[in-house]
N, CA and C of each residue as an Amber inpcrd file, in Angstrom:
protein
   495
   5.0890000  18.3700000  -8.6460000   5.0890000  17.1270000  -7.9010000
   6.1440000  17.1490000  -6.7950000   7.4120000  17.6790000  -6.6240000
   8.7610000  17.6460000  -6.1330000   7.7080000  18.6230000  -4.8990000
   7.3520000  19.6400000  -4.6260000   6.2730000  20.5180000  -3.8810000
   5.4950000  19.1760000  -2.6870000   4.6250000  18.7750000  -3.8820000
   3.9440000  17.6540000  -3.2890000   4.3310000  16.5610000  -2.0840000
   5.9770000  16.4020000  -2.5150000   6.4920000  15.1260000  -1.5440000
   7.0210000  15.8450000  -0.9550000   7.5470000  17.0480000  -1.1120000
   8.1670000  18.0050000   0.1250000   7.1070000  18.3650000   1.1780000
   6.0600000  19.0710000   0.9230000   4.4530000  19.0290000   1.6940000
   4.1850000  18.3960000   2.7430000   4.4370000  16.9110000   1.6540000
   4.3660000  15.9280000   3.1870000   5.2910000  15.6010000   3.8670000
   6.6130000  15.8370000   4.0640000   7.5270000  15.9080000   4.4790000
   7.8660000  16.7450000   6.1040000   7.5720000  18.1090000   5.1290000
   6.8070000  19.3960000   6.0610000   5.4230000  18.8210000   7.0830000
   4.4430000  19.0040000   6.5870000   3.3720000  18.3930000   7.3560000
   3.9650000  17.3750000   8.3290000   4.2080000  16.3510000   8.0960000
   4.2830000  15.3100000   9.0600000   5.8220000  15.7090000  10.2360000
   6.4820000  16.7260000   9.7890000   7.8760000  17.3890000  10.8260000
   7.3120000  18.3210000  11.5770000   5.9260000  18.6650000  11.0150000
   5.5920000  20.1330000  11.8440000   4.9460000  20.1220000  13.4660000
   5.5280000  20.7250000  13.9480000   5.2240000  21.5330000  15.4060000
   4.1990000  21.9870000  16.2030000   4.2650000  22.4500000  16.9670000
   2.7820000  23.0790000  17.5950000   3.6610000  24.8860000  17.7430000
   5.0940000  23.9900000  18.1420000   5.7810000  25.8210000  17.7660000
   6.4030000  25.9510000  16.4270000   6.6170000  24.9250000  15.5420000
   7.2350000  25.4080000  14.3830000   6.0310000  24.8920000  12.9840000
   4.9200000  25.1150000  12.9400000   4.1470000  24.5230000  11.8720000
   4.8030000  25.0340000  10.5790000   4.7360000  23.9440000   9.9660000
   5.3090000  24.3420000   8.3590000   4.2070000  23.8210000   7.3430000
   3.0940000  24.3890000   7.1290000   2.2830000  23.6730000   6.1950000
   2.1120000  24.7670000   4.9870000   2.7250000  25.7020000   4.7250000
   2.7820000  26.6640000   3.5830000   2.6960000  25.6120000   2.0090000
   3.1270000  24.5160000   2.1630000   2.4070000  23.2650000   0.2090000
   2.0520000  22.4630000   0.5850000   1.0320000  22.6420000   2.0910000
  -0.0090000  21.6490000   2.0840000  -1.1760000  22.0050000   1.6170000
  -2.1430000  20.9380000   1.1210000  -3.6860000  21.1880000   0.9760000
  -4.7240000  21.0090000   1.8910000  -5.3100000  21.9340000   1.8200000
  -6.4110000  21.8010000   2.8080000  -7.1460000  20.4600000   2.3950000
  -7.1790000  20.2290000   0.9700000  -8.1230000  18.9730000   1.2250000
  -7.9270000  17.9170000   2.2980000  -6.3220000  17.7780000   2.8920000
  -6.0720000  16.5780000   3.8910000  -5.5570000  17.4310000   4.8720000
  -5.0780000  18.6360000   4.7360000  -4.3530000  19.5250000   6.1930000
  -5.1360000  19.6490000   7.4480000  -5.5540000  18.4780000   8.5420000
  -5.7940000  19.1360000   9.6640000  -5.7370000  20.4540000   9.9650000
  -4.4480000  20.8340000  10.2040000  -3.7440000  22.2900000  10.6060000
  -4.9770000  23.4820000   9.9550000  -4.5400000  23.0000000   8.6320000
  -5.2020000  23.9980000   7.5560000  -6.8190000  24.4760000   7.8040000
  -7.2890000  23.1240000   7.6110000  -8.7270000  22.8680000   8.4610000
  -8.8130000  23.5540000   9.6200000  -8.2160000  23.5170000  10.4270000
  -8.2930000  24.1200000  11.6810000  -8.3590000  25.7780000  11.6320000
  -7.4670000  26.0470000  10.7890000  -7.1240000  27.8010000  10.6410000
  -8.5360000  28.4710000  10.3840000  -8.9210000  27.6130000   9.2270000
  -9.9630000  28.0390000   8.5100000 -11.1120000  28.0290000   9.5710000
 -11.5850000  27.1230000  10.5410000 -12.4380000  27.1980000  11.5980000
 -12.3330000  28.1760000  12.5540000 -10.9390000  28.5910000  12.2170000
 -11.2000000  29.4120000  14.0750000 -10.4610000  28.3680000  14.8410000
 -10.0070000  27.1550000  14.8360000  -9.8170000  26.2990000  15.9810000
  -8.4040000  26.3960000  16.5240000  -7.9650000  25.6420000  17.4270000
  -6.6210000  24.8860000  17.7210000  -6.2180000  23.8800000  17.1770000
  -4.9900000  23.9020000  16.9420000  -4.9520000  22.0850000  16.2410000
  -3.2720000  21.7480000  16.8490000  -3.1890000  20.2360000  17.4730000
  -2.2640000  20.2480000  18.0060000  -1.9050000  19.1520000  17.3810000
  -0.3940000  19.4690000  16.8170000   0.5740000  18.5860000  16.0460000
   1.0040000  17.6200000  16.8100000   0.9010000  17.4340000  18.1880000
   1.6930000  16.2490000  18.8400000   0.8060000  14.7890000  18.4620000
  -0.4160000  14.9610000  17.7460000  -0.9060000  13.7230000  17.7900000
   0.0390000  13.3560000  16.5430000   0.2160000  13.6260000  15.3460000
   0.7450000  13.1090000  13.8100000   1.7720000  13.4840000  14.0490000
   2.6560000  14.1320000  14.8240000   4.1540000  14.3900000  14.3090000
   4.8080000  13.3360000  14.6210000   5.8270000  13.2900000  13.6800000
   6.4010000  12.4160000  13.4610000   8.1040000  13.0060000  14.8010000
   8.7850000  12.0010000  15.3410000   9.3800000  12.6970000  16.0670000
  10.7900000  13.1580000  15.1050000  11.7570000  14.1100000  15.6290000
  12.6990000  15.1070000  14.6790000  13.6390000  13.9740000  14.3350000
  14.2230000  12.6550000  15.1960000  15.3410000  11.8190000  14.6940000
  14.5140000  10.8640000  13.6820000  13.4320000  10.4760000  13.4140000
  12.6980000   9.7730000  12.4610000  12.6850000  10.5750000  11.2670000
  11.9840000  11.7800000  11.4810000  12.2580000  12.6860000  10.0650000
  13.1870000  12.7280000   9.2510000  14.8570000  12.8300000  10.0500000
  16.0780000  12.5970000   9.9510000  16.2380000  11.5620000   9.1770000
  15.8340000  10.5200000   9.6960000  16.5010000   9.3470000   9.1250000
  15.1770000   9.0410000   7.8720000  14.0670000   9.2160000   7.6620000
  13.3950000   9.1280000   6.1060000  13.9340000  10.2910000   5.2430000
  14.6220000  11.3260000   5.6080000  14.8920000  12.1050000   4.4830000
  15.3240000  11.5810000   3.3590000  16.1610000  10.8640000   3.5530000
  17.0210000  10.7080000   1.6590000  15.6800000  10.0090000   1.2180000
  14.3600000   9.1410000   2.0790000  13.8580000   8.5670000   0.9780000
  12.9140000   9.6330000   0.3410000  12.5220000  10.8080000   0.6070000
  11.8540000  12.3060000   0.0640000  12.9000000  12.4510000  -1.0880000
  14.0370000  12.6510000  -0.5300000  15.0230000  13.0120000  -1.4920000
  15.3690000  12.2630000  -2.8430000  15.0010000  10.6000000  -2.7450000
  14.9150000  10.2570000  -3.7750000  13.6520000  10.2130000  -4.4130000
  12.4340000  10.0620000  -3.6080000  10.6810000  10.3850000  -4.4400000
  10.9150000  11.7300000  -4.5840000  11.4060000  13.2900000  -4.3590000
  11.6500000  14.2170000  -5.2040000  12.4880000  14.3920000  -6.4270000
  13.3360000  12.9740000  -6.5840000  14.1230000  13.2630000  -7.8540000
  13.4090000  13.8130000  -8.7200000  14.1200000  13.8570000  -9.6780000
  13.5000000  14.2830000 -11.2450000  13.7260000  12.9340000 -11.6620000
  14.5410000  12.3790000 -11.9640000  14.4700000  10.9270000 -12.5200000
  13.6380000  10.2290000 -11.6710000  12.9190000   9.8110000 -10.6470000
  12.5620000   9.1950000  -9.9390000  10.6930000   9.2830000 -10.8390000
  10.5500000  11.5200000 -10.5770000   9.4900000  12.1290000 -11.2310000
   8.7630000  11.7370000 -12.7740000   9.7040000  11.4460000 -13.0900000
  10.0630000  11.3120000 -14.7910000   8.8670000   9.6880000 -14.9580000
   8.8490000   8.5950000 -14.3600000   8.4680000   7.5280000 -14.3030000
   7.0550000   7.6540000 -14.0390000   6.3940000   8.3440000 -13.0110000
   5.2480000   9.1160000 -12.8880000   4.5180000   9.4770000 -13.4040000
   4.8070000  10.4020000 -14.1460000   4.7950000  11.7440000 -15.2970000
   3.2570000  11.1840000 -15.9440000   2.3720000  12.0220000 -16.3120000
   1.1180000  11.1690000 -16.9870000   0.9160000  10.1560000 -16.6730000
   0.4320000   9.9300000 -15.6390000  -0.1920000   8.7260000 -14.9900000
   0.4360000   7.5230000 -15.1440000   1.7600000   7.6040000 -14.6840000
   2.5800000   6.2890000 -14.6980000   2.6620000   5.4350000 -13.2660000
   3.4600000   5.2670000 -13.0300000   3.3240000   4.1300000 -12.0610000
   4.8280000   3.3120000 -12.1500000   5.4520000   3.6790000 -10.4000000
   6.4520000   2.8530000 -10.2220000   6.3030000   1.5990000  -9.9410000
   5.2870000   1.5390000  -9.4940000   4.9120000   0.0420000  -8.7330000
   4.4070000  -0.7500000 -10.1820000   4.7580000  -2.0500000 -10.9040000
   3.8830000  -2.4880000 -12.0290000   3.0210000  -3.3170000 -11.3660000
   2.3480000  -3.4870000 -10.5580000   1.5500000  -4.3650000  -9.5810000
   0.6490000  -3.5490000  -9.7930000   0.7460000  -1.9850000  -9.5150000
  -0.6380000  -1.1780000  -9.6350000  -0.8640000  -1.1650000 -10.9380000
   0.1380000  -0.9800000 -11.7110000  -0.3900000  -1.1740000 -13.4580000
  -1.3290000  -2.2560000 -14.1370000  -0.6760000  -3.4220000 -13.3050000
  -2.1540000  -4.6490000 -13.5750000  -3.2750000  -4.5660000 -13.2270000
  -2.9000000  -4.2030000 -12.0150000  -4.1250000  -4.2440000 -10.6230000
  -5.3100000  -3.2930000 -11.1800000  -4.5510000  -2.2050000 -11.9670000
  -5.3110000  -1.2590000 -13.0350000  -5.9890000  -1.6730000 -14.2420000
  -5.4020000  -2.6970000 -15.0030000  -5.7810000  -3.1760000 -16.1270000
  -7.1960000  -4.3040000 -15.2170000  -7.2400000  -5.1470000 -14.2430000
  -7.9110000  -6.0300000 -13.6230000  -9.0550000  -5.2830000 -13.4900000
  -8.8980000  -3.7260000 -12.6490000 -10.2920000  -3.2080000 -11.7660000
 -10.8470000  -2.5800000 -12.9920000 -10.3120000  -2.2170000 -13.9800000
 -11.1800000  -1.8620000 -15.0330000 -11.5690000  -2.9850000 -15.9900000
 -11.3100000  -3.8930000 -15.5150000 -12.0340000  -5.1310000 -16.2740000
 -13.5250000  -5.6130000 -14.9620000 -12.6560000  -5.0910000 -13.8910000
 -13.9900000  -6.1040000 -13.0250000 -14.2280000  -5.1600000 -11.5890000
 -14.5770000  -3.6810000 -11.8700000 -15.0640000  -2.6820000 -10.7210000
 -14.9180000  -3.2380000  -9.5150000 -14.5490000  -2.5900000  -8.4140000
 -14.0470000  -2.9460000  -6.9470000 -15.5390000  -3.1220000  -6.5240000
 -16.5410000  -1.9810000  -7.0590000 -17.5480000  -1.4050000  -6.5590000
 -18.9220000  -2.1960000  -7.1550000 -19.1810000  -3.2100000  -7.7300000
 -19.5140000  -4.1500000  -9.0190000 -19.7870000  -5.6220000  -8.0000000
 -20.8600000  -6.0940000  -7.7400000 -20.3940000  -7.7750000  -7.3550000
 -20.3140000  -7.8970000  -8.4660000 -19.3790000  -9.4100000  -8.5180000
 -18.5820000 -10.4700000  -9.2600000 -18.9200000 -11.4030000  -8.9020000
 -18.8820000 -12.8740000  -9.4400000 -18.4740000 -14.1310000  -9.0710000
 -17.6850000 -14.8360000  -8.8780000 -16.8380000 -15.7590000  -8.4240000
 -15.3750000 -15.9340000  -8.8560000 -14.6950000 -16.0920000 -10.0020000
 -15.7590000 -16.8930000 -11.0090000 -15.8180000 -17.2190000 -12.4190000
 -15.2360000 -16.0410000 -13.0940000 -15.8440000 -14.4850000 -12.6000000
 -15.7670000 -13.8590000 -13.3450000 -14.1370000 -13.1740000 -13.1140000
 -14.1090000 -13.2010000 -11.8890000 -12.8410000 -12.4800000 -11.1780000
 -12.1100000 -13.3960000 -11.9010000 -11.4720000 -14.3390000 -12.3330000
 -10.8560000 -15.5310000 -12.8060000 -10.9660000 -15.2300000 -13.3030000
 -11.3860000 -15.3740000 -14.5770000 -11.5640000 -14.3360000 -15.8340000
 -10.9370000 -13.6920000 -16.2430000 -11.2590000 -12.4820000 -15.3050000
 -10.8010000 -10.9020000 -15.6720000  -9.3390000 -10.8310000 -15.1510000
  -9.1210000 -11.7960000 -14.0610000  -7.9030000 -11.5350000 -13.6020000
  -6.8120000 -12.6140000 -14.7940000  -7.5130000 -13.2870000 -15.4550000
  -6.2440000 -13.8900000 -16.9860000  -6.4170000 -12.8210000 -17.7760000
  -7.5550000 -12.3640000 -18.0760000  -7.6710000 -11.2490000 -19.2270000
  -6.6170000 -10.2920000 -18.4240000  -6.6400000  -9.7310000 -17.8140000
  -5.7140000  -8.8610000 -17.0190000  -3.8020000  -9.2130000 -17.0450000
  -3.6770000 -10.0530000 -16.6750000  -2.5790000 -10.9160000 -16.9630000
  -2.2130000 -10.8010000 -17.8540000  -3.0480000 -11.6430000 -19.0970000
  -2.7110000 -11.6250000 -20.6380000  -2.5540000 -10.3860000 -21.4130000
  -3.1690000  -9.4210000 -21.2260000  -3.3780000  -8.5860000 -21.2320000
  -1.9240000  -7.3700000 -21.3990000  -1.8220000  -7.5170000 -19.6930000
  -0.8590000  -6.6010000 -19.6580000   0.7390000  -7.4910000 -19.6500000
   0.6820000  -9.1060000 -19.5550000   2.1890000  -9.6100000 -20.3140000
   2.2790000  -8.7980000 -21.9330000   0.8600000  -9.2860000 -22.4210000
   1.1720000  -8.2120000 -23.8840000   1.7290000  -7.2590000 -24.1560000
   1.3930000  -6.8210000 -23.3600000   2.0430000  -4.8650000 -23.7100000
   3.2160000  -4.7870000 -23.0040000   3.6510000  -5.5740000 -21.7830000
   5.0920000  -5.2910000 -21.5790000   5.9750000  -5.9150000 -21.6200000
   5.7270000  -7.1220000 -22.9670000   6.9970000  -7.7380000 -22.6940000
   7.1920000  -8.0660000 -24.9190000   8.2860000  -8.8530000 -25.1790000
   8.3810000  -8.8510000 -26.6570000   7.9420000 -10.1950000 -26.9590000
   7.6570000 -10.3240000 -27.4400000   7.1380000 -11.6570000 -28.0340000
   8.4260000 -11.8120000 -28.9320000   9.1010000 -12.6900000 -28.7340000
  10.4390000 -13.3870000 -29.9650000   9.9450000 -14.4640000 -30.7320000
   8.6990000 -14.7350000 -30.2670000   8.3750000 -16.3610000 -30.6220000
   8.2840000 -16.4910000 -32.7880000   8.3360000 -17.6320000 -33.0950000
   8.1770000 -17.8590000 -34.6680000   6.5780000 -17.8730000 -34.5380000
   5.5370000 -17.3180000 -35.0710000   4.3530000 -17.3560000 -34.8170000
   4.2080000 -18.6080000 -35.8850000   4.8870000 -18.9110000 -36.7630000
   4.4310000 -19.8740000 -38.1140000   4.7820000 -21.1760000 -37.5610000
   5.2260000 -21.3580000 -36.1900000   5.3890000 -22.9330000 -35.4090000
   4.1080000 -22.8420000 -34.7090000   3.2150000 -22.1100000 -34.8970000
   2.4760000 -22.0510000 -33.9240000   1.1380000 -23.1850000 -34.7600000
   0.4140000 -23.8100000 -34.0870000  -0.6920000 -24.9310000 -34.3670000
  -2.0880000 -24.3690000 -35.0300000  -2.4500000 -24.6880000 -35.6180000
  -3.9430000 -23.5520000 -36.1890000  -4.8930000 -23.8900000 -34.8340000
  -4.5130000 -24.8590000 -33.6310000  -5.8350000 -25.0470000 -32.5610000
  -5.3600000 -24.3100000 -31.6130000  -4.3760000 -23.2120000 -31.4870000
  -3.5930000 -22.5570000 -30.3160000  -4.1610000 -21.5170000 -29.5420000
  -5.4760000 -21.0300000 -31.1210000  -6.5440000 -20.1110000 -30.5220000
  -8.3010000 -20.6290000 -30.3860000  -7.7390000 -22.1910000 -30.0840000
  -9.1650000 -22.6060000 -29.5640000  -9.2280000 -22.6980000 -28.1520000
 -10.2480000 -22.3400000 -27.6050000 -10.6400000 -22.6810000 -26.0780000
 -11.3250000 -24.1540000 -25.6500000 -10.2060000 -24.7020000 -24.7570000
 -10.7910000 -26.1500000 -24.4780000 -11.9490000 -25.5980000 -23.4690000
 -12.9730000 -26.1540000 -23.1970000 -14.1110000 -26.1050000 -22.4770000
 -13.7210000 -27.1270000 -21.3310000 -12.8690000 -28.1670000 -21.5060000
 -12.2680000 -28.8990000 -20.3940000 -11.3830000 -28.6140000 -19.2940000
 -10.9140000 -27.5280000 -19.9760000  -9.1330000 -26.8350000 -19.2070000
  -9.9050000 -26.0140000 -18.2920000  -9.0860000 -25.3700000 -17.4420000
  -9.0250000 -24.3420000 -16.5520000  -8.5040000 -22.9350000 -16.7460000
  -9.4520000 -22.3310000 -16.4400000  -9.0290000 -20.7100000 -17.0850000
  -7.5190000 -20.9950000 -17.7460000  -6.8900000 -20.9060000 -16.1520000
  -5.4360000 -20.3880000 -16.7050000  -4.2110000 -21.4350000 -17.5700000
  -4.9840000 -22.5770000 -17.8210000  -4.5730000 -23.7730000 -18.6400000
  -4.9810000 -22.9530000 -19.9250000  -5.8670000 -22.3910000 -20.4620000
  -6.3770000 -22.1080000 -21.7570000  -5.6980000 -20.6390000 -22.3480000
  -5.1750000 -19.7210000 -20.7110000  -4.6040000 -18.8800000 -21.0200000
  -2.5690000 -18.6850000 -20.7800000  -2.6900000 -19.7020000 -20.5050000
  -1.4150000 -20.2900000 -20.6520000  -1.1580000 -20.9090000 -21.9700000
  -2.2250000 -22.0770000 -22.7830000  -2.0150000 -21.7780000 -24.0180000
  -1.3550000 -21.2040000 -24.7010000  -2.6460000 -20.2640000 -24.6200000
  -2.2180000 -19.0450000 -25.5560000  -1.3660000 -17.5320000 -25.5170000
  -0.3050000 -18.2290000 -24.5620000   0.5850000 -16.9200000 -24.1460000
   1.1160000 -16.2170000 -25.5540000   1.4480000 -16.9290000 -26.2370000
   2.0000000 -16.9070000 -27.4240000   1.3680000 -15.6700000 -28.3990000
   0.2680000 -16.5270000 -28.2560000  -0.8210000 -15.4890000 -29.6400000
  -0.6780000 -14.2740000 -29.2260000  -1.2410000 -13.1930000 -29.8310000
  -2.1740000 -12.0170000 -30.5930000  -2.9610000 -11.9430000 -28.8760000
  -2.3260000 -11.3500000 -28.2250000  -3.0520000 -11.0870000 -27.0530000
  -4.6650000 -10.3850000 -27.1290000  -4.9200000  -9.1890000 -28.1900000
  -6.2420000  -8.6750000 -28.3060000  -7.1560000 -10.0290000 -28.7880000
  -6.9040000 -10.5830000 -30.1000000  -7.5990000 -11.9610000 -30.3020000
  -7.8880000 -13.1180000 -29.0280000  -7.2440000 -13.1930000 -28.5090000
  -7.0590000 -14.1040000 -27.0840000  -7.8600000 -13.8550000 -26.5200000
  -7.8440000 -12.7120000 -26.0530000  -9.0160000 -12.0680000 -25.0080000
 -10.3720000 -11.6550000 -25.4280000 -10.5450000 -11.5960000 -26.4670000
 -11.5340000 -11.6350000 -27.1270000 -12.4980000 -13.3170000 -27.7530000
 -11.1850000 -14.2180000 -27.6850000 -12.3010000 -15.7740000 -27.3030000
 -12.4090000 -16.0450000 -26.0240000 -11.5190000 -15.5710000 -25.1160000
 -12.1350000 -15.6670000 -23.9690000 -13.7500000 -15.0790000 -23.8690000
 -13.5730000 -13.6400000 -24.0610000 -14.7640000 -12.8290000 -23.5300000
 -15.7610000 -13.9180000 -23.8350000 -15.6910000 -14.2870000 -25.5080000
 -16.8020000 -14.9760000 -26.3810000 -17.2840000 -16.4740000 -25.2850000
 -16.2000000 -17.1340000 -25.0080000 -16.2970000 -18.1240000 -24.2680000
 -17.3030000 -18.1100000 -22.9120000 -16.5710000 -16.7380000 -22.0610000
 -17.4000000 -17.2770000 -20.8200000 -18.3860000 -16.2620000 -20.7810000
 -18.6390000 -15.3090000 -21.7580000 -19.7790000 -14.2980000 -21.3960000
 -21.0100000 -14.6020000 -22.3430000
């Protein structure tokens, strides 16, 4: 991976007299592309100029950490926005029409979902009401899933499903 962010580093500093694309991939390398054709390929359109390069280095230098790497690692994710955004599109395909109903939905199931898994629940579950895992038919999605922040997040999402599908 440390290769990877150096690559592009390289790529986007490189020259028409100094090309450096030796850990780039052809799948996105212009340059590379080009070699392979027979062609010309001229770096002045994407290069980035030499005092800009300069001044993004340390941020390469910190996306090459190893601690930085480490967070990554098996399909992790620095950003937790993409981690939801992940739990959401596999509830409701980019590629899929939807309704709003449903996007609403998927986007509390999503929510609920992933508050579950990343955060602790401290709560006394035995203060909790025996109606805490009913769905009002009156409320609004996120009134019903506000509720039930509390509960058994898999159960939750599972009277939802029952509810609106």
């Amino acid at each position: 991976m440390i290769r990877s962010v150096w690559a592009i580093w390289k790529h986007k500093a490189s020259s028409n007299d100094d090309p450096h694309h030796e850990w780039c991939s052809i799948k996105y390398c212009g340059y590379l592309k080009s070699l392979e054709k027979g062609e010309e390929y001229d770096h002045n359109k994407h290069r980035l100029p030499l005092g800009i390069m300069k001044a993004i280095r340390p941020v390469f230098d910190e996306l090459a950490h190893p601690d930085t790497l480490k967070k990554v690692i098996n399909g992790g994710s620095q950003n937790s926005n993409e981690s939801s955004h992940a739990v959401l599109w596999s509830l409701a395909p980019k590629n899929r029409y939807a309704t709003g109903v449903v996007i609403d939905l998927c986007a509390a199931i999503a929510v609920l979902s992933y508050n579950d898994t990343t955060t602790n629940n401290d709560t006394d579950s035995s203060d909790e009401s025996d109606d805490s895992n009913n769905i009002d038919s009156n409320k609004s999605i996120q009134e019903n899933v506000n509720k039930g922040r509390n509960d058994d997040g898999v159960a939750y999402v599972s009277l939802l499903c029952q509810f609106f599908l």
